[in-house]
C-alpha positions as CSV (number, residue, x, y, z in Angstrom):
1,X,-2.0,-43.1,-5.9
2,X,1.2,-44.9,-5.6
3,X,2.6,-41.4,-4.8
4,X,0.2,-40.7,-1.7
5,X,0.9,-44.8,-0.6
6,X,4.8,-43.8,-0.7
7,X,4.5,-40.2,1.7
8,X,2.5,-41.8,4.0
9,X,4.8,-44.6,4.6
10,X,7.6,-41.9,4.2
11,X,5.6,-39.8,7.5
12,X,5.1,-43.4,9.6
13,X,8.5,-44.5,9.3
14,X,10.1,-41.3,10.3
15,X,7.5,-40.8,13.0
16,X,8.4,-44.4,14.4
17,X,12.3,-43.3,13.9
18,X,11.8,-39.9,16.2
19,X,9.7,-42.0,18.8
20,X,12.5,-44.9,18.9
21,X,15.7,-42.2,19.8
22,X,13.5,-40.1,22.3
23,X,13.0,-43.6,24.3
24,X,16.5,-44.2,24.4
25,X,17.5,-40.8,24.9
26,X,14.9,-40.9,28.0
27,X,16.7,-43.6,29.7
28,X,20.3,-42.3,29.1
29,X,18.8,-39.1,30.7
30,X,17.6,-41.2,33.5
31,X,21.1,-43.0,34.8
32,X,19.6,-45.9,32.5
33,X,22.6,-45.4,29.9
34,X,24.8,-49.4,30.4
35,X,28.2,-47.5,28.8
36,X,27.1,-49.3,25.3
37,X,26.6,-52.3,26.5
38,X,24.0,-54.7,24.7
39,X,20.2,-54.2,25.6
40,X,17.7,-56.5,24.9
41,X,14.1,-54.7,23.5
42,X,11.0,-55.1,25.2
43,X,7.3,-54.4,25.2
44,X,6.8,-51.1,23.1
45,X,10.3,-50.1,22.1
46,X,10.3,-53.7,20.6
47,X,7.1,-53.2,18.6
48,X,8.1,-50.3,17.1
49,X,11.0,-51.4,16.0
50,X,9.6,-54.4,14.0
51,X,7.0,-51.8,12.7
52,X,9.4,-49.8,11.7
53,X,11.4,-52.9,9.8
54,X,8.2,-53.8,8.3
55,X,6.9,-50.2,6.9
56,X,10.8,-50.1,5.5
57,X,10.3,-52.8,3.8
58,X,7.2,-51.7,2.4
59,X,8.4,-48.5,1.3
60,X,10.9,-50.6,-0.6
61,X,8.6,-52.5,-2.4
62,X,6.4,-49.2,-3.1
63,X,9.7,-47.6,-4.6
64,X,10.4,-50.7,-6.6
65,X,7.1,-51.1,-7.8
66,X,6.7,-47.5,-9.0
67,X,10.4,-48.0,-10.9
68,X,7.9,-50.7,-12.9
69,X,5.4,-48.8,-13.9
């Protein structure tokens, strides 16, 4: 059980990961690209990455709890 909990996290997170770098590759493709400068997240790009923060931390807590038992 704690397995199948771990590989579905494991399929979210990289799913979330993929979907975060094709948005910023979109905009560098478009001219949107500020040379590196800092940019602020908004709307979606900014809920995925707190979703993906938060299902990293839970995979964390999965590993660690299956090093318990």
């Amino acid at each position: 059980m704690l397995a199948l909990a771990q590989i579905s996290v494991s399929i979210i997170i990289i799913a979330l990961i993929l979907l975060q770098k094709k948005s910023s590759g979109m905009g560098a493709m478009m001219g949107g690209e500020n040379g590196g400068a800092y940019q602020t997240r908004r709307g979606l790009e900014k809920l995925l990455y707190y979703a993906t923060i938060l299902l990293i931390v839970v995979f964390a807590g999965l590993a660690l709890l299956g090093l318990l038992l």
